[in-house]
C-alpha positions in Angstrom: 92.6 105.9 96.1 95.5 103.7 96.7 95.4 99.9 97.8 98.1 98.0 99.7 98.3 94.1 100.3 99.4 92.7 103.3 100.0 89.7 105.4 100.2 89.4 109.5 98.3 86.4 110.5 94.7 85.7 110.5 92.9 87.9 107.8 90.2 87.8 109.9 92.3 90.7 112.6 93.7 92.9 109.3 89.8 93.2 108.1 88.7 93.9 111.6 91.6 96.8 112.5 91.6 98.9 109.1 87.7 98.8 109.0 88.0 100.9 112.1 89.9 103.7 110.4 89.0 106.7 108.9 89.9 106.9 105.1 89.8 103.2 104.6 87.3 102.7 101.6 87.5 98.7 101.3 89.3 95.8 102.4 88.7 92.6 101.2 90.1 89.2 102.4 92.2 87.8 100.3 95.4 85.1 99.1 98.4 86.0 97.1 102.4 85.1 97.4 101.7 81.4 96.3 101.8 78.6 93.5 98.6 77.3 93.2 96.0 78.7 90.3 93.1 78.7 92.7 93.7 78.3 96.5 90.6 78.1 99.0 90.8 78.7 102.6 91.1 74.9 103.3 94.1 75.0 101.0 95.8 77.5 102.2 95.6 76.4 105.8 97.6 73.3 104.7 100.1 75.2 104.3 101.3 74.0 101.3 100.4 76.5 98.6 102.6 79.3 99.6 99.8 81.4 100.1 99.3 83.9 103.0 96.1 85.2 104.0 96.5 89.1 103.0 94.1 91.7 103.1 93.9 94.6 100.0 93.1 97.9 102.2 91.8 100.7 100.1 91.9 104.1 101.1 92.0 107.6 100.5 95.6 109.0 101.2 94.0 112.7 101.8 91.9 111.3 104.8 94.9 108.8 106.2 98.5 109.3 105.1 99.9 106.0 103.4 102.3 106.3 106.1 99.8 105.6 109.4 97.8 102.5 107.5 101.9 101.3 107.3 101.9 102.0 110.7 99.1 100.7 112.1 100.4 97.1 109.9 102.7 97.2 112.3 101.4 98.2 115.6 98.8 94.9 114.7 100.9 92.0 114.5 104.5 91.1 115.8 106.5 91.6 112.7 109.5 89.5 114.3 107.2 86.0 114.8 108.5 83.8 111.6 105.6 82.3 109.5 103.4 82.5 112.5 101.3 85.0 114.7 100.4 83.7 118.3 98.5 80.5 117.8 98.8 80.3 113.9 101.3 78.7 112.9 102.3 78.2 109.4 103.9 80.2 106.3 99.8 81.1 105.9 100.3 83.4 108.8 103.5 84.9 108.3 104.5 88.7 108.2 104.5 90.2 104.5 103.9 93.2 102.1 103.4 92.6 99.0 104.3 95.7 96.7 102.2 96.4 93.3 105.4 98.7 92.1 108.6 100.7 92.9 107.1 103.3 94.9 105.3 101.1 97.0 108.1 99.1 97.6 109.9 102.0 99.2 106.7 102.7 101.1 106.9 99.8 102.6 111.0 99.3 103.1 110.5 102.6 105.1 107.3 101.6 107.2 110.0 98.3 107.7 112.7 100.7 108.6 110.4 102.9 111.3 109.1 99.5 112.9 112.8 98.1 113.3 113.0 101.1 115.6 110.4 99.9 117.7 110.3 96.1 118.0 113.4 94.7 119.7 114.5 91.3 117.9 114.8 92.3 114.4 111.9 92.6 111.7 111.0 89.4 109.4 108.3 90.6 107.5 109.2 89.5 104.0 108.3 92.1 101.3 108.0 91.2 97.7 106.4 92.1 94.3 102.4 91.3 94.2 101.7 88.2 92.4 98.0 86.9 91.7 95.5 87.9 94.2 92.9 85.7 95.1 89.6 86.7 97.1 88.8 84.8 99.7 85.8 83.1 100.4 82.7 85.4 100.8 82.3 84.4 104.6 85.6 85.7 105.7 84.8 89.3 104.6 84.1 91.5 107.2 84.2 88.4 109.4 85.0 90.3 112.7 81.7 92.4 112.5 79.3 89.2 111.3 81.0 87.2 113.9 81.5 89.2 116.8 80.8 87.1 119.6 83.2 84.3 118.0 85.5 83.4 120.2 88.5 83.8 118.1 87.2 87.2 117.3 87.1 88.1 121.3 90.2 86.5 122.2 92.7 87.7 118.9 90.8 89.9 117.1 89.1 92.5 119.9 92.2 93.1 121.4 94.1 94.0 118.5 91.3 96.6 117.2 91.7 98.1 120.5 94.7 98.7 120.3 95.0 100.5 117.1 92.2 102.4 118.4 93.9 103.6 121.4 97.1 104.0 119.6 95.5 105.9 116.5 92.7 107.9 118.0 92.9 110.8 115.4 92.3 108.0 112.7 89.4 106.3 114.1 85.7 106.4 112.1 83.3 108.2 114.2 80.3 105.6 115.7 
């Protein structure tokens, strides 16, 4: 199993896209990248504790190649929108990786490297050695599929799982 932090907007969207795939074994809602010793979710959306909301996806590179969860990262978000996605705004919502060591770092540099080739604009997803890690509250796991009739769910989240369905058929879990 290997597990990859990252960072592209609402949590809520990253838990709701990888739980679709194939090969993904966990993800959990989470905050890492900041200062503070214990940030909460009403903490973090002040902005001020340099946390992002991240997920940790977990999954099994002989179902789904490190490569395609990379690649679906960045098929889910607009990695050239600066400390924001869509309506979030803030450094809370902004594009980032957050490696756990060297080789992961290049895993991510060249998932970077294959988006830049895609998206017009330049990339600004920031990625950077994984701090502490912070779960999130217990109601933001699995939010999408507890919440599905939320209307942030149907407006952001629905579209985006979707899309990475459509996009990464071969990947998808069987219903």
């Amino acid at each position: 199993m290997q597990t990859f932090v990252v960072a592209g907007g609402c949590f809520w969207c990253l838990d709701a896209v990888y739980r679709v795939l194939d090969g993904v074994t966990d993800v959990v809602s989470g905050y890492t990248g900041g200062e503070s010793a214990h940030p909460t979710y009403e903490s973090v959306c002040t902005g001020r504790t340099g946390h992002a909301e991240a997920v940790a996806v977990t999954f099994d590179p002989d179902v789904i190649p490190a490569s395609v969860i990379l690649d679906v990262f960045f098929t889910l978000h607009d990695p050239r929108q600066l400390n924001r996605q869509g309506a979030d705004v803030g450094t809370q919502y902004r594009s980032a990786m957050f490696y756990a060591d060297e080789a992961q770092r290049e895993l991510f540099e060249a998932a970077s490297g294959r988006a830049a080739e895609v998206w017009e604009g330049g990339i600004v997803t920031e990625i950077s050695p994984l701090g502490t890690w912070f779960e999130a509250e217990g109601y933001h796991q699995d939010f999408f599929a507890k919440n599905p009739g939320q209307g942030y769910c149907l407006a952001v989240a629905l579209p985006k799982v979707n899309k990475v369905r459509k996009s990464y058929s071969k990947y998808i879990l069987a219903s």
